[in-house]
Residue, then its C-alpha position, 0 to 999 in steps of 0.5 A: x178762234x174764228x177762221x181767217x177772211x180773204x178779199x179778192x187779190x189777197x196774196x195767200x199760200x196752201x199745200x198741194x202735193x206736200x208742197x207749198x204753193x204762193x198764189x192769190x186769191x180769185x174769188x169767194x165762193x158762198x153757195x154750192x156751184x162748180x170751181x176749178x173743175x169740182x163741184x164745191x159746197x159752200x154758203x155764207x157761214x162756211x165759204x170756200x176760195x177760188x185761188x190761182x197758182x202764181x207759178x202755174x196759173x191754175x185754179x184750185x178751191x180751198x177752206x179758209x183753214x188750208x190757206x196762210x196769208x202770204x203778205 
């Protein structure tokens, strides 16, 4: 099973802190760089997401596999 692709704006969660966090999504990320204050390795075949916490604004890097879709 192939994992899930998110778009800009997509409504998603994740766990952070054994919490469940609601957020969108910001940007895919698809080559090596720097996000939310970690270096992130990501390409084409195995992106990262750049998501953004609805309740406290900040930015957190993720694999498709740690997000849920929220809608």
């Amino acid at each position: 099973m192939g994992e899930e692709k998110f778009d800009e704006g997509d409504e998603v969660t994740w766990s952070s802190h054994g919490r469940t966090v609601h957020g969108e999504v910001v940007e895919e990320i698809t080559e090596d760089t720097e996000a939310a204050g970690r270096a992130v390795r990501a390409s084409e075949d195995e992106p990262q997401y750049r998501v953004r916490s609805d309740k406290s604004g900040k930015d957190a890097v993720h694999k498709p596999s740690a997000l849920g879709d929220a809608s």
